[in-house]
N, C-alpha and C positions, 0 to 999 in steps of 0.2 A: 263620301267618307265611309271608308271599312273600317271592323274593327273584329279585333281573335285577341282570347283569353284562353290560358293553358286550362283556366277552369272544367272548357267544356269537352275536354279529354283525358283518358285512364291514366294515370300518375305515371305508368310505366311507359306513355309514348309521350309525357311529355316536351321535353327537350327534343326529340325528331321532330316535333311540331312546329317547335318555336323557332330550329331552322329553316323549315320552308316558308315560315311566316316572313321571316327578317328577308330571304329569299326573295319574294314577292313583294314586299315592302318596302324595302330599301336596296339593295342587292346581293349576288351572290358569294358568300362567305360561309365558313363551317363553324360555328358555336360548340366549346370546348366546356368539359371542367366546372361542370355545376359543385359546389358544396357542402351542398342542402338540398334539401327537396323544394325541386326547382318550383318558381311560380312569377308569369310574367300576361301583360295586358298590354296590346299596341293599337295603336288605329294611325291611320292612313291616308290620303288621297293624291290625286295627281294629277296635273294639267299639261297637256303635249308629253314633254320631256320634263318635266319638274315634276321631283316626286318631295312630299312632304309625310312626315310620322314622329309621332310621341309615345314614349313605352317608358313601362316602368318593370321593373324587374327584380329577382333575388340575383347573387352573385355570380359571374360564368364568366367567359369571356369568348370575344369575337375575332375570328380568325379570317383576309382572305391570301391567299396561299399564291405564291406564281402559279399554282397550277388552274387555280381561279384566273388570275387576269388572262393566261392564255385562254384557257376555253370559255373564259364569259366575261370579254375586254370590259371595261365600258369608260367611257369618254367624259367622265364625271369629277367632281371634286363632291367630296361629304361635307354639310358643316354642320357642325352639331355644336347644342347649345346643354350646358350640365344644370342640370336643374336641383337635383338634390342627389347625394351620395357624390360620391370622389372615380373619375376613371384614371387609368393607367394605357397612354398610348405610345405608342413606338411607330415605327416608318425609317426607314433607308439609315438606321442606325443612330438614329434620334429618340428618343424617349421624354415625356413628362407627362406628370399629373394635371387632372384636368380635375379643378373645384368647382362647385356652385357659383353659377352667374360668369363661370368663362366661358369660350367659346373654342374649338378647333377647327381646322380647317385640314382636312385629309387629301391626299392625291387618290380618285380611286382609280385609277391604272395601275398604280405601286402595289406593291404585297404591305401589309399592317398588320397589328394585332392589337385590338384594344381588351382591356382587363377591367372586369369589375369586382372590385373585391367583395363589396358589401350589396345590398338593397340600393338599385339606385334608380332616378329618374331624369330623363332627355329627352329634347328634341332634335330633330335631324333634316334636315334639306340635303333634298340632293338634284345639285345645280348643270347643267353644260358646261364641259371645259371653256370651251368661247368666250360664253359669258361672261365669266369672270376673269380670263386669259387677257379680255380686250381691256378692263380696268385694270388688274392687277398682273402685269408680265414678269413681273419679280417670281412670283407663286415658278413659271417657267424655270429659274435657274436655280431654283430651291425646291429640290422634289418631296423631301422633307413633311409631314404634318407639320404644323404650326399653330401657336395659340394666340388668342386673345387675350389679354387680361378682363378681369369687368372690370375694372375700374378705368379704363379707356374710355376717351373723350364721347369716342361715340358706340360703347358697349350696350349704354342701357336701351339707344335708338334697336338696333341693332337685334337686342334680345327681343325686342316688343314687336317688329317685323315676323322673325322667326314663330315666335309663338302664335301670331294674327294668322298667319299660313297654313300651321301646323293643327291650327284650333280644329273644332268640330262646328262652328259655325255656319251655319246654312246662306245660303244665299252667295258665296263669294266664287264671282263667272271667272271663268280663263284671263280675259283680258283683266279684271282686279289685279287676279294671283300675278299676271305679268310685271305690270306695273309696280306693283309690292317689291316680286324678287328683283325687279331694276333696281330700287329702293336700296335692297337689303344688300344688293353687291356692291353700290355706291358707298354703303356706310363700312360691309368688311373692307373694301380696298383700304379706307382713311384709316380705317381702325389700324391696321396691318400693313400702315405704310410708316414702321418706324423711321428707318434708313433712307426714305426716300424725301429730294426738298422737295416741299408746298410749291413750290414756282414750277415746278419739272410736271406735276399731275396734269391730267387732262383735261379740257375747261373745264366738264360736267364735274369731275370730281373737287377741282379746283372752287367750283359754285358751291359743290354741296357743304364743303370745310369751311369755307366762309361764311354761309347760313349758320352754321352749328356753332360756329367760333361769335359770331352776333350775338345768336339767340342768346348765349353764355353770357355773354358781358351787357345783354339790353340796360343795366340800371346803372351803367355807365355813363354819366354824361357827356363824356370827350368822346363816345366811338365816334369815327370819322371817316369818311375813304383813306385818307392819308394813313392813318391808324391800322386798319384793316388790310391795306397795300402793303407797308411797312413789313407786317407781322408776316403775310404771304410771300414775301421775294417778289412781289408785283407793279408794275405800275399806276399810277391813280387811273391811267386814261384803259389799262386793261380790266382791272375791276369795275368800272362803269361799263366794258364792253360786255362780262360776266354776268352782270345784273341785268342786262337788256333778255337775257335766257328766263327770268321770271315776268316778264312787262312789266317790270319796277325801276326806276334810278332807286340806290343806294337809298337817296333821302328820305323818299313815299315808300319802300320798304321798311327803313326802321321805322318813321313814324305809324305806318299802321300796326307793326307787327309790336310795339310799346304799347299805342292804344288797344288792341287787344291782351296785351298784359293786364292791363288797367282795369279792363271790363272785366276779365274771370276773375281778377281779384273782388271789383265789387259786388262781384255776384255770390262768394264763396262766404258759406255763414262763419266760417270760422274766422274771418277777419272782420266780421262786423264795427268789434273796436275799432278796427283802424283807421282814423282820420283818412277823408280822402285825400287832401295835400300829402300824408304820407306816403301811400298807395303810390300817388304820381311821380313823388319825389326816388321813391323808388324803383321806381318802372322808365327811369334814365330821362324824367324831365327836370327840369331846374326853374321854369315859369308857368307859375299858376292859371294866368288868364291864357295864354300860349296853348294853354292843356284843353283847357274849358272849352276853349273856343273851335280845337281840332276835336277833341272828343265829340261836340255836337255835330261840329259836319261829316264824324265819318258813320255816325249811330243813330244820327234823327232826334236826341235829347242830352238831357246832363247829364252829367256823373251821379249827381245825384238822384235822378228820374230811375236810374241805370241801378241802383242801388236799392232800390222802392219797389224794383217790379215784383209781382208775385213767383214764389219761387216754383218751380215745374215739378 
């Protein structure tokens, strides 16, 4: 992890600075249009071809130019995540605002220009076209930026990816980061597959909407394959072939992944009121002794042993 603050140069260079930084950092574009006395802080890192950065900044904006993608292609798509203040982006004659907790997704082959008007703060990936080409081929006939909402199913997955990537935390090896951006592609494709049917994705993506669609509804007590096939355009006997991708049936997935509901709930002091038969009742069982008796074999004690232990 690198990191450059205009701090540590003379006021008069520095916006020339900040374009070589962003340069180096994310790629090559021209930074326009400060309207204040500029002041901005980014940090950095990058594993193979995955580069990751979070900056914060006063207002400017960012330009790359066709005379950029000719002399410095690059085979990328940007995603950036708005974290505080508001952007203004454009691409192939498209335009929108980008608020807090959205997401965009930029072509960077294309010419763009993004705008900040005020003080703001993001993060940024920048992914292989491939990558993300091979989950989302849509992205292909829409050359377009495009946005996220946060308020999408799988936005908040989504933002918590990018940021884990983007952090300054030590220790995270190449193969982590890979794994993560698998992650974080899986979750933009679903996120940004409005127009496209559930039935038509690709197993993997296909898996991971059904995970997130589960987890959603765990205090359900009808979830069911049928339920979950139904809701996917799928067959019961394909979503059991779908689940064989986790070494789970359907069944021994929701049931552990409820009883792990169960347990962070008993562990968490802010629920201490809460009756355990609530806790269960909630966390999509509807039989007491049924719960009691899986809770022990998949944890080595009770619910309520589980609820007793000393807090860490």
């Amino acid at each position: 992890m690198a990191s450059w603050s205009t701090e540590t140069v003379d006021v008069a260079e520095r916006f020339s600075f900040w374009r070589e930084v962003v340069c180096q950092t994310v790629l090559n574009v021209a930074t326009e249009a400060p309207r204040e006395r500029f002041q901005a802080q980014i940090s950095g890192r990058s594993f193979g071809r995955l580069r990751f950065a979070a900056f914060h900044s006063t207002s400017h904006e960012i330009v790359r130019s066709p005379q950029h993608t000719a002399r410095f292609p690059e085979d990328n798509y940007l995603i950036s995540l708005q974290r505080r203040g508001h952007s203004r982006i454009s691409q192939d004659g498209e335009a929108f605002a980008l608020d807090p907790g959205e997401i965009a997704i930029v072509d960077g082959q294309r010419p763009f220009r993004i705008g900040f008007p005020a003080p703001v703060s993001r993060v940024i990936a920048v992914i292989p076209r491939e990558t993300l080409d091979m989950r989302m081929p849509w992205l292909r006939r829409s050359r377009a930026a495009r946005k996220i909402a946060g308020s999408s199913p799988y936005a908040d997955l989504t933002r918590r990816h990018l940021l884990q990537l983007a952090s300054d935390e030590p220790g995270l090896s190449e193969s982590e980061a890979n794994l993560l951006t698998d992650n974080l592609c899986n979750l933009l494709a679903l996120a940004s597959a409005r127009d496209i049917p559930l039935g038509a994705l690709q197993p993997d993506l296909q898996l991971e909407a059904m995970l997130a669609f589960c987890r959603r509804h765990l205090s359900e007590a009808d979830l069911s394959p049928q339920l979950v096939a139904a809701r996917f355009g799928i067959s019961v006997r394909t979503l059991h072939l779908r689940f064989e991708r986790v070494g789970r049936t359907f069944g021994r997935w929701l049931l552990e992944s409820r009883l792990e509901a169960c347990r962070r709930a008993l562990r968490d002091p802010r629920q201490r009121a809460c009756a355990i038969s609530e806790i269960a009742y909630r966390c999509g069982f509807n039989d007491l002794s049924h719960f009691n008796k899986a809770f022990r074999a998949q944890f080595g004690m009770t619910p309520r042993e589980a609820r007793n232990l000393p807090q860490l």
